[in-house]
C-alpha positions in Angstrom: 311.1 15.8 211.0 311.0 19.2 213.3 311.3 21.0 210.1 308.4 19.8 209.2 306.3 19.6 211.5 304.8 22.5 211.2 304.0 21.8 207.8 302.2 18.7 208.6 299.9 20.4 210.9 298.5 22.4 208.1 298.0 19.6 206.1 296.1 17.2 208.5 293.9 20.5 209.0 293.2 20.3 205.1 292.9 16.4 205.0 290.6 16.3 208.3 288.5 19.8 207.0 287.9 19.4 203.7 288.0 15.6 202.7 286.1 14.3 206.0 283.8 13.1 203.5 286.2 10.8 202.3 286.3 7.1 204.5 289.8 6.1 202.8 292.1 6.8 205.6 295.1 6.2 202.8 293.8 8.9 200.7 293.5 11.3 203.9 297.0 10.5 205.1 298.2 11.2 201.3 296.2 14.9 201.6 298.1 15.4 204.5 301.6 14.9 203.7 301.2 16.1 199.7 300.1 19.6 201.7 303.0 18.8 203.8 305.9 18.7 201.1 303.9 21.4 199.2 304.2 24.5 201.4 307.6 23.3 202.8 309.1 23.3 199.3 307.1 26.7 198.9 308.5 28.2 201.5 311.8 26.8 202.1 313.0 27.0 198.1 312.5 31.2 197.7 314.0 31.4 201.1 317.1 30.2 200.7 317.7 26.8 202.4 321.4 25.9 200.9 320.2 22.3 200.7 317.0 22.7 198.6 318.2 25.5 196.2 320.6 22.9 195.7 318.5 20.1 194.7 314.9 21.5 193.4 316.3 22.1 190.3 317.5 18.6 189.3 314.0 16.8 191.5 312.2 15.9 188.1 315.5 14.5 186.5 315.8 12.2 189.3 312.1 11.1 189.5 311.6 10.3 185.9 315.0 8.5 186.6 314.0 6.4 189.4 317.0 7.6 191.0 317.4 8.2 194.8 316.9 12.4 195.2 320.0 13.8 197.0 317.9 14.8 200.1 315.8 13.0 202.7 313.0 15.7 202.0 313.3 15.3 198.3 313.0 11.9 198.6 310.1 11.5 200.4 308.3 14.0 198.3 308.9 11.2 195.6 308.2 8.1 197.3 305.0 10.2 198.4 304.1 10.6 194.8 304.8 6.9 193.9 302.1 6.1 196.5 299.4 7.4 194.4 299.6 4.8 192.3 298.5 2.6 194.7 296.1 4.9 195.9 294.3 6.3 193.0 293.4 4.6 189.9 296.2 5.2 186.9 294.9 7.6 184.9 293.9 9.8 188.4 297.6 9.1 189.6 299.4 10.2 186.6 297.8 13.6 186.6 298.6 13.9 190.3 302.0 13.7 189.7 301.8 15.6 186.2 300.3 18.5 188.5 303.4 17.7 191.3 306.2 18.1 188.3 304.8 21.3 187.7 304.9 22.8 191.0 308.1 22.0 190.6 308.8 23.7 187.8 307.4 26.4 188.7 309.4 26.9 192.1 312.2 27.1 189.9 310.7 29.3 187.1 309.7 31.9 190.1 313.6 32.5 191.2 314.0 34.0 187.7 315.9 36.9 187.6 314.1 38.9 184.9 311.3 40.4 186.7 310.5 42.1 183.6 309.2 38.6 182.7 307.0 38.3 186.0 305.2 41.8 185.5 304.3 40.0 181.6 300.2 39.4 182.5 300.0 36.2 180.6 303.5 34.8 182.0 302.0 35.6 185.3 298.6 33.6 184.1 301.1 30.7 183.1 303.4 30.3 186.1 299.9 30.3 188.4 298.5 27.7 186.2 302.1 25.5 186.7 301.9 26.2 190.6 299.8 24.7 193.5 298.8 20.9 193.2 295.1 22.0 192.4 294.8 19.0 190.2 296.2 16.8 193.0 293.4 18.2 195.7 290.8 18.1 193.0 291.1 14.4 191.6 291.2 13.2 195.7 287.6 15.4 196.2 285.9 12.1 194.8 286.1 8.2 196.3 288.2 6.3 195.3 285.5 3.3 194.0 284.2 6.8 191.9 285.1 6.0 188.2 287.1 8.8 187.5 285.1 9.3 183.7 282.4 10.6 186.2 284.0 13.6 187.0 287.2 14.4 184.6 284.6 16.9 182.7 285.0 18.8 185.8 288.3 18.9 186.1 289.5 22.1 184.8 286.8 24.3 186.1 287.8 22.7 190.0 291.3 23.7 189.4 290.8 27.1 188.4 288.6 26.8 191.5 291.5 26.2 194.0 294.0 27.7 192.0 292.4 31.4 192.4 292.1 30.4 196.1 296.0 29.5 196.5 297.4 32.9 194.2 295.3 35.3 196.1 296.4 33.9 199.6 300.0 34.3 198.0 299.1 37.6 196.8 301.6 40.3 198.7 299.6 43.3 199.0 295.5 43.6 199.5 293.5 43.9 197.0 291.1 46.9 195.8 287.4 46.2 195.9 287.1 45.8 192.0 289.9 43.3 191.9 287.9 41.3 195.3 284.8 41.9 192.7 286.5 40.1 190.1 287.7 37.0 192.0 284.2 36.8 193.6 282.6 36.7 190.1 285.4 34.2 188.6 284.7 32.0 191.0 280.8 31.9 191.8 280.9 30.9 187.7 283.4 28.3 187.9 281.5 26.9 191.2 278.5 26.5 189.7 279.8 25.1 186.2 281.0 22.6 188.4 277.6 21.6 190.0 275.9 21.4 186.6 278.6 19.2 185.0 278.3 17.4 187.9 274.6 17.0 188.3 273.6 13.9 186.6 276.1 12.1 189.1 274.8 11.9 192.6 277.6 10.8 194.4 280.4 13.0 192.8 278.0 16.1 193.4 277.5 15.2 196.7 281.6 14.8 197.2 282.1 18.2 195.8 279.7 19.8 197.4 280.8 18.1 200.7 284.7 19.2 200.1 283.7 22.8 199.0 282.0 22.9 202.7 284.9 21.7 204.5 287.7 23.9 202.3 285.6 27.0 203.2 285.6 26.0 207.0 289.8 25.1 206.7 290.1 28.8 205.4 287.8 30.5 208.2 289.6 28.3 210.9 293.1 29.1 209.6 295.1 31.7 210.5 294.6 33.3 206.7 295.2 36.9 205.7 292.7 39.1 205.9 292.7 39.3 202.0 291.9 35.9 202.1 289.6 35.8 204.6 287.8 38.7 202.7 287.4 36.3 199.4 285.8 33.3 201.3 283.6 35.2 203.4 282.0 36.6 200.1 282.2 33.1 198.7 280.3 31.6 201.8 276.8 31.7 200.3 277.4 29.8 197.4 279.5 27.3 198.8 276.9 26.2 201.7 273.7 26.8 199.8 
């Protein structure tokens, strides 16, 4: 567990921070350790830990097999993802772990060795689209008693949303002020499509709005780059009007 531990801290920060307005203490605890796995398999896999270059590649085989994974790690990463089933409704759980399998995937697509591939603008677009849960945080923004036809429409507007956030916190070198410009602009529209698709539902409005508070205040409280830092401090405005 000292491995990660670490890891764990950074998602009870994201569980406690941005879903407070959540009362299910299951889906909290889920948050926590799916942020857990997530940047411990982020960092860990490019980095060279024998055991889980070893195993990420053959994780998905495994799952869809219902076999035991090869490592503790890897196996509690799928039991984890088995939970949602009893956490979410179906339809809310499959994409959860639809959105987990490719994360995995795309761990494994970014140790490629053709970089020529990774410099490609729409393979770039395509591996960022595979990569970072977003549809896992997005479907848990809601509660649970929420029907999840309420806010589906929304879906792919709220992971754009957090999937900018999570590519340029990865990003390795800081940005110039028309690429800043860009992100800003990207996201104040995707923010607010999501408020007006939203609108006619009270309660999943409110949730979003609610989350979008608390994600803002995880970011300014973490240690973040300064890049990062840069986006949601120009993002503040329209995510706590």
């Amino acid at each position: 567990m000292d491995v990660l531990g670490r890891y764990l801290t950074i998602g009870i920060h994201i569980s406690v921070q941005s879903y407070y307005h959540i009362n299910d203490t299951d889906v909290k605890v889920f948050i926590a350790f799916l942020t857990m796995f997530m940047f411990y398999l982020d960092d860990a896999y490019p980095r060279g830990d024998v055991d889980i270059l070893a195993r990420v590649p053959t994780f998905t085989k495994h799952f869809i097999s219902s076999e035991e994974q090869p490592c503790k790690i890897l196996n509690g990463f799928s039991d984890l993802l088995n939970e949602a089933f009893r956490i979410v409704d179906k339809v809310a759980a499959g994409l959860i772990v639809f959105s987990a399998l490719k994360f995995i995937t795309e761990l494994i697509l970014e140790q490629s060795k053709d970089e020529s591939a990774h410099t490609v603008e729409e393979y770039a677009m395509f591996l960022r689209e595979l990569g970072g849960l977003a549809e896992g945080y997005s479907l848990h923004i809601f509660p649970r008693e929420l029907p999840y036809a309420v806010y589906i429409w929304a879906l792919p507007c709220m992971r754009d949303l957090l999937t900018l956030v999570m590519t340029f916190s990865q990003a390795r070198s800081e940005p110039k002020i028309m690429v800043l410009h860009d992100l800003v602009g990207k996201y104040i529209k995707e923010y607010e499509t999501v408020l007006h698709i939203l609108q006619p539902h009270a309660d999943a409005h409110y949730a979003f709005k609610e989350f979008a508070r608390g994600y803002l205040a995880f970011h300014l409280d973490s240690k973040i780059p300064s890049r990062l830092g840069a986006l949601v401090l120009s993002l503040e405005p329209y995510w706590i009007g």
